[in-house]
RODO-2510 file (C-alpha; in nm, 4 decimals, decimal comma):
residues 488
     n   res          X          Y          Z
     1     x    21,7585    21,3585    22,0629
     2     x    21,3576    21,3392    22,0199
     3     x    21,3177    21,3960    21,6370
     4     x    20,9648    21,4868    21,4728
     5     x    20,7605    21,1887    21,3536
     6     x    20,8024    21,1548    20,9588
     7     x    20,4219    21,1188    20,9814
     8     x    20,4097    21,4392    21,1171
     9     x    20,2389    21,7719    20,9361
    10     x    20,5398    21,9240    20,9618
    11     x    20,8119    21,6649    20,7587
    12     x    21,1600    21,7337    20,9445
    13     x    21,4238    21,8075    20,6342
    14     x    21,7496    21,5931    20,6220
    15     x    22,1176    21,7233    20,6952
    16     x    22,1726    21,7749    20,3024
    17     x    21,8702    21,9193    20,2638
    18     x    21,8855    22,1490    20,5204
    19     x    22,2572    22,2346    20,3835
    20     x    22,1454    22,2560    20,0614
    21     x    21,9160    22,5108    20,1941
    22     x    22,1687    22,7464    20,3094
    23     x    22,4272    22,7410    20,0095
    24     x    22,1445    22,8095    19,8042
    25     x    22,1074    23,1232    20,0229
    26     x    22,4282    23,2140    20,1193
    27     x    22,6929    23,0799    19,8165
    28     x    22,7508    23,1428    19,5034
    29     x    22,8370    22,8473    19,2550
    30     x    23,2234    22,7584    19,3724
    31     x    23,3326    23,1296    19,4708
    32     x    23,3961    23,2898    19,7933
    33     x    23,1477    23,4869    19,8992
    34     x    23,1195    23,7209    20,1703
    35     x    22,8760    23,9967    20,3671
    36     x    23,0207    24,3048    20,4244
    37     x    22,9093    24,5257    20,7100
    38     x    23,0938    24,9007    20,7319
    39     x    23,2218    25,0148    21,0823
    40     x    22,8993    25,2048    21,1633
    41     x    22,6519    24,8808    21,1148
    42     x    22,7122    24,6978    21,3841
    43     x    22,3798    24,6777    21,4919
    44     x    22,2780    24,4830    21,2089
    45     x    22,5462    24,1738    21,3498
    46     x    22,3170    24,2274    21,6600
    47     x    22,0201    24,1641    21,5379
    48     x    22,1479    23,8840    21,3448
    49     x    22,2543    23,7198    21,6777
    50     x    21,9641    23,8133    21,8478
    51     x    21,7600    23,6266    21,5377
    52     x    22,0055    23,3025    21,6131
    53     x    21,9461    23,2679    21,9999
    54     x    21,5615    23,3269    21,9417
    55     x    21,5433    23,0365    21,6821
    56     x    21,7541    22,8693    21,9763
    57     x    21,4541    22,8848    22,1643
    58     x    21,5240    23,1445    22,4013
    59     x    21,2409    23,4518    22,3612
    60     x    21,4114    23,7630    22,3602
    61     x    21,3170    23,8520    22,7442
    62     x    21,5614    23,5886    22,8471
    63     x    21,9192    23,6238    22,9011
    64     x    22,1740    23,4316    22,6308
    65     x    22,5158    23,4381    22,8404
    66     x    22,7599    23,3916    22,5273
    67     x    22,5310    23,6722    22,3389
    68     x    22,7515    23,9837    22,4438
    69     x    23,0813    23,8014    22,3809
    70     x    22,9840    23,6363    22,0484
    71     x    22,9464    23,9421    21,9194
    72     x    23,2880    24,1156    22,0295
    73     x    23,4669    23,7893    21,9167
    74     x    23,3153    23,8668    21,5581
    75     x    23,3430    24,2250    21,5222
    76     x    23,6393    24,2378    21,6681
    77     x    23,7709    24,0816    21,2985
    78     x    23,7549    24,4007    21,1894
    79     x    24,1118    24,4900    21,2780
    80     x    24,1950    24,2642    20,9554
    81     x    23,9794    24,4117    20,7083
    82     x    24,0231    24,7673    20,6989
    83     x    23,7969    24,8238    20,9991
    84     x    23,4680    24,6787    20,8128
    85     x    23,3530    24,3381    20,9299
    86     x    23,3843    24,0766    20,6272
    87     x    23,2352    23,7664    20,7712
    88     x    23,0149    23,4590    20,6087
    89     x    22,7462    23,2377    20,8412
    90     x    22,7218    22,8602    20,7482
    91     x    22,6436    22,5683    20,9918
    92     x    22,7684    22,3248    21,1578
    93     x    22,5158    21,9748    21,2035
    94     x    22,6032    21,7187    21,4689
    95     x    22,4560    21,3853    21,4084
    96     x    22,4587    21,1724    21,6988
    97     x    22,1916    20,8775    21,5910
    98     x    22,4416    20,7030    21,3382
    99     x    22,7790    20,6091    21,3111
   100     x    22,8200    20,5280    20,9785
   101     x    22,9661    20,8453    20,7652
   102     x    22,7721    20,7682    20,4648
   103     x    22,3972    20,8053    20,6486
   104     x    22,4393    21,1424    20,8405
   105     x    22,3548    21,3370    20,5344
   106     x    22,0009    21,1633    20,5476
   107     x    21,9617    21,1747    20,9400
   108     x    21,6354    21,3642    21,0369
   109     x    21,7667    21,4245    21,3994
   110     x    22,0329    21,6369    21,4028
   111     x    22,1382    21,9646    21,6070
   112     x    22,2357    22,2469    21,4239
   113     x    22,5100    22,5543    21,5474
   114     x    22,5878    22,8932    21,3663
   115     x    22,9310    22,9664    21,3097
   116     x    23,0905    23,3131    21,1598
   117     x    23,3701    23,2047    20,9097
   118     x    23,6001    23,5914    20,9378
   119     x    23,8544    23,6873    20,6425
   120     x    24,1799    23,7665    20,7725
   121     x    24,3893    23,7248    20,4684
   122     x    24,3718    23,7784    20,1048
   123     x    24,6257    23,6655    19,8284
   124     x    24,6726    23,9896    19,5991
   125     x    24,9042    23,9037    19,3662
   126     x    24,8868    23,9824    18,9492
   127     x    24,4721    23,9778    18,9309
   128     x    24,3463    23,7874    19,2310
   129     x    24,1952    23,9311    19,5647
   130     x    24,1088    23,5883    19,6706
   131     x    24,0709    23,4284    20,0537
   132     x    24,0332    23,0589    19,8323
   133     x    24,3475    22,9570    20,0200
   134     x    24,4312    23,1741    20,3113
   135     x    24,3938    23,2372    20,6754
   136     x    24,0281    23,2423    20,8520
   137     x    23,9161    23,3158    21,1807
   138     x    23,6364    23,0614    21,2832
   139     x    23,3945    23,2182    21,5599
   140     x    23,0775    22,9711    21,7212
   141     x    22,8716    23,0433    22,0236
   142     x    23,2168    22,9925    22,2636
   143     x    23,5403    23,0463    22,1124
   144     x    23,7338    23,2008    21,8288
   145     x    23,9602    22,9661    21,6366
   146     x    24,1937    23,0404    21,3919
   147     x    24,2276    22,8181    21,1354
   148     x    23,9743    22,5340    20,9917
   149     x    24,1566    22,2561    21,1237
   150     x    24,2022    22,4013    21,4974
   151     x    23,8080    22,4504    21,4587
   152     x    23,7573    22,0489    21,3630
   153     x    23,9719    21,9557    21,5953
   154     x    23,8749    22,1882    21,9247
   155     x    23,5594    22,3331    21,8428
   156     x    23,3324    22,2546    22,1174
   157     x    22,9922    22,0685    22,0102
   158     x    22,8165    21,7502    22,1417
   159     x    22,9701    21,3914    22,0082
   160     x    22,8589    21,2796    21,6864
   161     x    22,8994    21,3112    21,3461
   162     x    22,9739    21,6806    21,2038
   163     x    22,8471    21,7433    20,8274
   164     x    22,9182    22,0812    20,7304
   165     x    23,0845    22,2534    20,4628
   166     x    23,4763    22,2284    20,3980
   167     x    23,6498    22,5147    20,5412
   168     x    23,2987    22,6910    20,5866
   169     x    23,2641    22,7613    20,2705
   170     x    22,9256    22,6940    20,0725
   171     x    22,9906    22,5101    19,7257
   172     x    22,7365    22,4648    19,4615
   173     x    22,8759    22,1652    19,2264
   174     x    22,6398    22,1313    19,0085
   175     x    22,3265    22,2624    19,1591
   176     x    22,4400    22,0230    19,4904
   177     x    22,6076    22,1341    19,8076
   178     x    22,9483    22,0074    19,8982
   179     x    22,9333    21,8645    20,2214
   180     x    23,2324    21,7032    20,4158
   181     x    23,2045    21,5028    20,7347
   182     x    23,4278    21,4364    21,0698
   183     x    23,3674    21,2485    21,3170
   184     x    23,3881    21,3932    21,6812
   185     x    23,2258    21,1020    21,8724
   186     x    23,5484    21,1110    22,1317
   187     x    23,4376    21,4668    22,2256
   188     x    23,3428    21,6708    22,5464
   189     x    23,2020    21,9634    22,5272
   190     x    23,4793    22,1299    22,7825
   191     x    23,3680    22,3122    23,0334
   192     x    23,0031    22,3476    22,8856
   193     x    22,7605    22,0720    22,9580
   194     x    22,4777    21,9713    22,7330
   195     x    22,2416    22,1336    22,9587
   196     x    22,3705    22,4317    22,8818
   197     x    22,4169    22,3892    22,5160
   198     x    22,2696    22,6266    22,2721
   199     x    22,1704    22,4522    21,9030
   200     x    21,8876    22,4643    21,7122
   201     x    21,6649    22,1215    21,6822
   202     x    21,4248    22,0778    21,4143
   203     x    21,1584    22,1279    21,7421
   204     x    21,2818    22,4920    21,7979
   205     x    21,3212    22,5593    21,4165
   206     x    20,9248    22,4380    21,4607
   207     x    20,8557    22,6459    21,7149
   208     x    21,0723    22,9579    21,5936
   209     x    20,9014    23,0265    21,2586
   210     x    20,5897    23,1328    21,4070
   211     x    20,7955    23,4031    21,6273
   212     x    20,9942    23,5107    21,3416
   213     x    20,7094    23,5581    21,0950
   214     x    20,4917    23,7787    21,3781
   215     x    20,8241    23,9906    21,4723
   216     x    20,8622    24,0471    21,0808
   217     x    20,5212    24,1137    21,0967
   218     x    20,5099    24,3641    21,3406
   219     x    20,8251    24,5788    21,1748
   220     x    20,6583    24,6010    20,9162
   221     x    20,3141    24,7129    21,0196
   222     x    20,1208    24,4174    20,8676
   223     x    20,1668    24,1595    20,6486
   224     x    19,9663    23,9252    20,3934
   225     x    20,0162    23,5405    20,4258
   226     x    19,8125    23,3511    20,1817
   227     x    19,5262    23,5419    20,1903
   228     x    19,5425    23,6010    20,5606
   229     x    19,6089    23,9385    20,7672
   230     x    19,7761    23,9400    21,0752
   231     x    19,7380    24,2925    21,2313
   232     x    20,0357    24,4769    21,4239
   233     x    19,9172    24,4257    21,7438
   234     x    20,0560    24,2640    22,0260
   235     x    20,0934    23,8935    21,8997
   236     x    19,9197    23,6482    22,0964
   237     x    20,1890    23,3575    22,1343
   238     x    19,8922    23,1187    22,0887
   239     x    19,7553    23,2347    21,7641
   240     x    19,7046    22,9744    21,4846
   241     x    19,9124    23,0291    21,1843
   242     x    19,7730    22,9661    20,8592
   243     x    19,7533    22,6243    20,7272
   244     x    19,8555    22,7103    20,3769
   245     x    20,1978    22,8551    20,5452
   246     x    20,2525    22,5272    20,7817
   247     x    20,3655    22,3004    20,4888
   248     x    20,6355    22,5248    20,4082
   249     x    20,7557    22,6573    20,7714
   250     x    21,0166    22,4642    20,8588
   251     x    21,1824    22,5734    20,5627
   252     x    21,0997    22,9305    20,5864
   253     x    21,2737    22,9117    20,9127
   254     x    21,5952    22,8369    20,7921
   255     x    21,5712    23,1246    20,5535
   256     x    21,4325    23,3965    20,7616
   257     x    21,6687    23,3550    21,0412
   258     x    21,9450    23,4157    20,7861
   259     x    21,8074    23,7523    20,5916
   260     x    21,9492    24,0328    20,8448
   261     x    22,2159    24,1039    20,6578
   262     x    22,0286    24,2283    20,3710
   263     x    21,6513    24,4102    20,4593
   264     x    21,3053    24,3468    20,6070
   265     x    21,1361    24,3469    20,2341
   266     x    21,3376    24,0647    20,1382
   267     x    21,1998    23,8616    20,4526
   268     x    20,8654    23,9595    20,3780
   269     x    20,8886    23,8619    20,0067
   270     x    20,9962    23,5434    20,0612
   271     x    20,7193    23,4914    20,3075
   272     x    20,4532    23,5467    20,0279
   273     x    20,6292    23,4033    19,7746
   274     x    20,5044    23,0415    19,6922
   275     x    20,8370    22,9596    19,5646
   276     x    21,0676    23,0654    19,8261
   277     x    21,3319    22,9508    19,5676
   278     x    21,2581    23,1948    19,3135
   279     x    21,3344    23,4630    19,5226
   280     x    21,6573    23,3484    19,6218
   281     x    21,7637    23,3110    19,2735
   282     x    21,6089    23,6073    19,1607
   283     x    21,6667    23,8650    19,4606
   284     x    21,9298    23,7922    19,6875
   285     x    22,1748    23,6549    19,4725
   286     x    22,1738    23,8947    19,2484
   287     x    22,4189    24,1441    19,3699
   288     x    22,6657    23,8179    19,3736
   289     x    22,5773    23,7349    18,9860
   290     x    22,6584    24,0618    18,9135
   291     x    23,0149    24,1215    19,0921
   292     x    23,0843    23,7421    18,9615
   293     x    23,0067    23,8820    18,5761
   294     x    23,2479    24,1915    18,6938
   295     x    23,4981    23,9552    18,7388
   296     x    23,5679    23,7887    18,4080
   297     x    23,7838    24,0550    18,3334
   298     x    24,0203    23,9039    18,5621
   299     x    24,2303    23,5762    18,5182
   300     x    24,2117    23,4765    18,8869
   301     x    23,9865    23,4332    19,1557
   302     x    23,8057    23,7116    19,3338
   303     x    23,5973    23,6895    19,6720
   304     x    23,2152    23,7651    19,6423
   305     x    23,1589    24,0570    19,8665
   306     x    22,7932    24,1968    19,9316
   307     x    22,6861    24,4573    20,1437
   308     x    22,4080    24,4930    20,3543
   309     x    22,1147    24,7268    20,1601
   310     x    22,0924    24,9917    20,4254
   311     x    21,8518    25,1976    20,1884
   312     x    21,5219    25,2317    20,4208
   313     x    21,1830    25,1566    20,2499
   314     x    20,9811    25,4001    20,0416
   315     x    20,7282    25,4857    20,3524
   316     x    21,0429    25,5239    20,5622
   317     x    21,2563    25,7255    20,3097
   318     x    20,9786    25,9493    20,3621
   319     x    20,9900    25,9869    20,7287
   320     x    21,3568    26,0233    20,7056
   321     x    21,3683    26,3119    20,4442
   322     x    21,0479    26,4975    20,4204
   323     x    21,1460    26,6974    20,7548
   324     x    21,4468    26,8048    20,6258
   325     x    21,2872    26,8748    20,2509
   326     x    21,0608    27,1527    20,4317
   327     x    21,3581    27,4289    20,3673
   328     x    21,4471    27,2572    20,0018
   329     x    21,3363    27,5495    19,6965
   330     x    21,0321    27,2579    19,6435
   331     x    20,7580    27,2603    19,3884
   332     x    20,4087    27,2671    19,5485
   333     x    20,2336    26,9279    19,4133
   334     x    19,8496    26,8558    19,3061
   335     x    19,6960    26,6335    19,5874
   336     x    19,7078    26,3880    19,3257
   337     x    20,0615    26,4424    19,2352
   338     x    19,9544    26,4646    18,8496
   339     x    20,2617    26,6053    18,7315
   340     x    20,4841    26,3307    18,8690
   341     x    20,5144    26,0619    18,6279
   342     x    20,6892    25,7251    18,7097
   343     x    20,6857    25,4749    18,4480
   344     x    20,7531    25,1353    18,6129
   345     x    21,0950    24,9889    18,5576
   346     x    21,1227    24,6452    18,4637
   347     x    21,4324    24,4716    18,4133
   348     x    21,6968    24,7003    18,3735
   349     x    21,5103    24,9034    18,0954
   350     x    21,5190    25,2276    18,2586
   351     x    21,2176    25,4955    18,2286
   352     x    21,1912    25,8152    18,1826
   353     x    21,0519    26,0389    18,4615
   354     x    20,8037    26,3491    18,3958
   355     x    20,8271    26,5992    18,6277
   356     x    20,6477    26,9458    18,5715
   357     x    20,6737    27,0063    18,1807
   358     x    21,0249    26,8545    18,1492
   359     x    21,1026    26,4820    18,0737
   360     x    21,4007    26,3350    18,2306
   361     x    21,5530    25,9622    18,0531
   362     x    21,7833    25,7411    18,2940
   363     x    21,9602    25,6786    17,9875
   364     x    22,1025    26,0185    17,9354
   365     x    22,3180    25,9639    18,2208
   366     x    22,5505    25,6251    18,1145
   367     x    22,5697    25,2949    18,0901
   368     x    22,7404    25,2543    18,4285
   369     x    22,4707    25,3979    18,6331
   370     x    22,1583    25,1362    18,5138
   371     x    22,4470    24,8253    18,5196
   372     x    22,4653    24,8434    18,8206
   373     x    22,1275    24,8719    18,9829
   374     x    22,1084    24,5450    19,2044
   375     x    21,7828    24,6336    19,4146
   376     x    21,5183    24,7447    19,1239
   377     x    21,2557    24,8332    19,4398
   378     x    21,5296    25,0552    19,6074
   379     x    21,6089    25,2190    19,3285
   380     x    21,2769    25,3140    19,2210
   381     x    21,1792    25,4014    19,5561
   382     x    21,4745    25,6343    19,5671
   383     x    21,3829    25,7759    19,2189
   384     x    20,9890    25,8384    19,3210
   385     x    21,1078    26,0408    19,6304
   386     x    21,3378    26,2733    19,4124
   387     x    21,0719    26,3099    19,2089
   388     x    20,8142    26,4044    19,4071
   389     x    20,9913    26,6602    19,6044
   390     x    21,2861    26,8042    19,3684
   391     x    21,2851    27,0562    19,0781
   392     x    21,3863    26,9004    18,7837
   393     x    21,7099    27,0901    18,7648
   394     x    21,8579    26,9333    19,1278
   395     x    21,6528    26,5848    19,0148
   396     x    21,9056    26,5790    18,7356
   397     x    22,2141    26,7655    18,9265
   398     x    22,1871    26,4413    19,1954
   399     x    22,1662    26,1941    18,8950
   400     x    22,4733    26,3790    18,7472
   401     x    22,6819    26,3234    19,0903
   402     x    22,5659    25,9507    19,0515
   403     x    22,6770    25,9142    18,7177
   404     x    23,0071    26,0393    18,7626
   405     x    23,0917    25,8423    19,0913
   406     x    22,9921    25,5590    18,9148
   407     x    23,1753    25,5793    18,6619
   408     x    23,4774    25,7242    18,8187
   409     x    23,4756    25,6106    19,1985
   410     x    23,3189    25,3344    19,1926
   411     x    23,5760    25,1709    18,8564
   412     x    23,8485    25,2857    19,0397
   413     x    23,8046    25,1111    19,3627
   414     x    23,6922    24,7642    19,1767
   415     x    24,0240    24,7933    19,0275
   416     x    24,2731    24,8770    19,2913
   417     x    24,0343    24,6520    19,6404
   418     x    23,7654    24,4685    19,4289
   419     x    23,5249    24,6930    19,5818
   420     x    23,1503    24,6561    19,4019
   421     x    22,9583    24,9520    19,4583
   422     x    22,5730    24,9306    19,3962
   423     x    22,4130    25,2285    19,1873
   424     x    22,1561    25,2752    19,4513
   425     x    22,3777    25,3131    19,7811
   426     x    22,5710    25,5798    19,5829
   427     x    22,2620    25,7792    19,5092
   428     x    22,1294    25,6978    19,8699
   429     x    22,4970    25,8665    19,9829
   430     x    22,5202    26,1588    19,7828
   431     x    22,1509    26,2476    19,8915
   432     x    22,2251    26,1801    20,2417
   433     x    22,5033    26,4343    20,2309
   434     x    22,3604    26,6847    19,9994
   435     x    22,0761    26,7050    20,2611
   436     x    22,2981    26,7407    20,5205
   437     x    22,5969    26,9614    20,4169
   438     x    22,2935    27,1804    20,2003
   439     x    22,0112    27,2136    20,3459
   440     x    21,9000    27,4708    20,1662
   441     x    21,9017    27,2882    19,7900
   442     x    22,0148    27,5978    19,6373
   443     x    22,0720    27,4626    19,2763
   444     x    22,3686    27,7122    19,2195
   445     x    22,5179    27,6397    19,5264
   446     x    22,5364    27,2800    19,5145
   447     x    22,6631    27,3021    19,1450
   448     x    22,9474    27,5248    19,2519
   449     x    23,0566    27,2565    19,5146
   450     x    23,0127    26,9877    19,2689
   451     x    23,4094    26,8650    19,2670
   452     x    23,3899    26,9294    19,6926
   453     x    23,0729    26,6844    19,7017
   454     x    23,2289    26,4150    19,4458
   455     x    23,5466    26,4256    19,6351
   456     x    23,3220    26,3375    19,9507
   457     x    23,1432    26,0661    19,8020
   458     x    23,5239    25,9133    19,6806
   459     x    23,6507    25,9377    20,0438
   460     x    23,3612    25,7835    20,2235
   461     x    23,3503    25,5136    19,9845
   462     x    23,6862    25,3968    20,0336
   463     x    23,7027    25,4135    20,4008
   464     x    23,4213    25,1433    20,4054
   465     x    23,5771    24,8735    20,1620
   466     x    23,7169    24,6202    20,3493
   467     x    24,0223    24,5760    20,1036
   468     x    24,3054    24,7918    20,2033
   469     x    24,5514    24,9206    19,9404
   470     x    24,7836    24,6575    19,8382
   471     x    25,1092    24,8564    19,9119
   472     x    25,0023    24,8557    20,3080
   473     x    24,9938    24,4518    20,3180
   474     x    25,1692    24,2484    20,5012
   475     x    25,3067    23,9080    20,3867
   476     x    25,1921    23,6157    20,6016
   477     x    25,4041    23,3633    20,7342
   478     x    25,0871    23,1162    20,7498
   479     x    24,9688    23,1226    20,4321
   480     x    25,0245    23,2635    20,0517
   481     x    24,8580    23,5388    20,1575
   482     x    24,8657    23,8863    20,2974
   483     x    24,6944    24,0889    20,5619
   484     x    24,6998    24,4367    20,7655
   485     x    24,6303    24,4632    21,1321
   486     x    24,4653    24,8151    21,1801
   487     x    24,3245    25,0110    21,5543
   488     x    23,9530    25,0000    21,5649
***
């Protein structure tokens, strides 16, 4: 392939570097780690997919033939995980400009393919709820194969050297990505040729960044790039970018293209962010630190599972919920909102909130419910709204509900399926369905159906962990583990 010049503005990374990249973004040390989407979110897979054949080079007018069936062949995995999809991207680079093994970690020209890596098994016995050595489906751009070495051996990708990571699954050792590689130089690509061959290049990674910053840019209504503003408009595919972003946008690429499973504000932050690193370390990953510090308390090992932050942004909590607030017993506010106070949380101190003439502290209500904050932003976001349209007395009823499912619900299901729940998707949940089921916010009401509404929360909580209760397993003949085959 035609590789960028080194001399270049824009200095094409290396296979480990480019690796290195990803496990930074998508691992977790040496554990298994996972993104869990429930049975209702497929649309987030989508766009995901829809992200990958863009930074293919194909705009999103055009039509990407494997697009429909890539999809089914991934979400189709549900049947083995409870009817939630439990899958983990990584990469696959082909090297086809050396022969020699020990240079195609520092080859510049390289073609790069996204494959889902789908959890079919799990080993449960004494402590462990582990995939480390059981069954996987592998899905890429044309078939489904399942096991690791049926995907070495069959998977179809140009000839060359393949550097990728063993069994799919990103290892930090050390701070350093494990990488293994296989040689595939003996290979057709079936009944695909290489015309028709979808990879990304480092020129379409080049070219991609630009489309993925404006499209991020124009969900989000604007954004701020280095002291630049590029307005929501109708992007004009010509349009300069910034020169203080170009040094970093190969990079950026590689991340954005990879953040749909979480939310838009992450993309944008890591846009702005100087040190894209830092927010990796300090934002992503964070839900994985803390199910990893969960898991001390067992002897063996436990697969990483995050789920996709499907609370909506402060402006668009709004849109969502003041419609439906219109028949809530609500307190008229100053235009100025004066008797709303917020104090900023930093950390995991938690504040205390002012509303009217009564003061309500976070810390009244447990230990459980601030340990387990993973999104700060959410969080407060979902705190400001209650705060700004509740009476104090269903403010603290809702926090109450929280408390309790957290402490109750949410232990008992990390127990029995190793299912981490987030403090801020339970509050987003119990809102959800208080608005819903009572519309009306009568305090008295609510408090009446307070075992009714917890009971709620439990069920619809456990029907979206992808674990399914150990006595339903079945043992399989492949591996030490076990698995359940359910209709979806």
């Amino acid at each position: 392939m035609c590789s960028l010049n080194d001399n270049e503005e824009l200095q094409v990374p290396t296979v480990r570097e480019v690796q290195q990249t990803f496990a930074e973004l998508l691992s977790h040390g040496e554990d298994i780690t996972w993104d869990l989407l429930s049975a209702d979110q497929g649309d987030i897979l989508k766009s995901k997919i829809k992200e990958l054949k863009t930074m293919q080079g194909f705009p999103g007018g055009i039509p990407f033939f494997m697009n429909q069936e890539f999809f089914k062949s991934i979400w189709n995995m549900r049947k083995y995980t409870n009817g939630q999809s439990l899958t983990s991207l990584f990469f696959v680079l082909i090297v086809d400009d050396v022969t020699d093994p020990k240079l195609a970690e520092q080859s510049r020209s390289w073609y790069l393919y996204p494959v889902f890596r789908c959890r079919r098994c799990v080993d449960n016995h004494d402590e462990h709820y582990s995939s480390l050595d059981c069954c996987m489906v592998y899905v890429n751009q044309y078939f489904c194969y399942e096991d690791w070495d049926k995907f070495v051996e069959n998977a179809s990708f140009r000839p060359g050297l393949m550097v990728t990571p063993y069994c799919g699954v990103y290892k930090l050792i050390d701070g350093q990505v494990e990488l293994r590689t296989y040689s595939i130089f003996g290979r057709n690509l079936q009944i695909f040729s290489l015309i028709n061959e979808h990879c990304i290049t480092p020129e379409t990674l080049s070219k991609s960044s630009y489309q993925s910053i404006l499209r991020l840019v124009s969900d989000t209504n604007m954004g701020r790039f280095d002291g630049f503003t590029l307005e929501r408009e109708e992007p004009k595919r010509d349009k300069i970018l910034p020169k203080q972003l170009i040094p970093r946008q190969n990079h950026k690429s590689l991340i954005l293209f990879t953040h749909s499973i979480n939310n838009i504000r992450l993309a944008m932050s890591m846009i702005e962010e100087p040190n894209f690193r830092n927010v990796l370390g300090n934002q992503l990953k964070i839900v994985f630190d803390k199910i990893s510090e969960e898991t001390k308390s067992f002897r063996g090992n436990v697969d990483l599972v995050r789920s996709a932050n499907i609370v909506p942004t402060k402006k668009e909590l709004n849109e969502i919920l003041k419609p439906s607030l219109k028949g809530f017993k609500k307190r008229k506010l100053t235009e100025d909102q004066s008797d709303v106070s917020v104090i900023p949380i930093e950390s995991l101190k938690i504040n205390e909130i002012q509303i009217k003439d009564e003061k309500v502290n976070l810390d009244d209500y447990g230990t459980a419910l601030k340990e387990h904050i993973v999104s700060m932003d959410t969080f407060e976001d979902l705190i400001t709204i209650m705060a700004e349209n509740l009476e104090p007395e269903m403010f603290k009823l809702i926090l109450h509900f929280t408390q309790t499912s957290m402490e109750t619900t949410r232990k008992e299901l990390w127990l029995e399926r190793r299912h981490y729940l987030s403090t801020e998707t339970v509050l987003y949940q119990i809102i959800l369905y208080i608005m819903k089921q009572h519309s009306n916010l009568d305090h008295n009401e609510i408090k009446e159906q307070s075992s009714e509404i917890l009971r709620r929360m439990r069920y619809y909580f456990a029907s979206t962990t992808p674990n399914s209760p150990p006595e339903l397993l079945t043992k399989c003949t492949k591996c030490i583990g076990f698995y359940r085959k359910v209709p979806i």
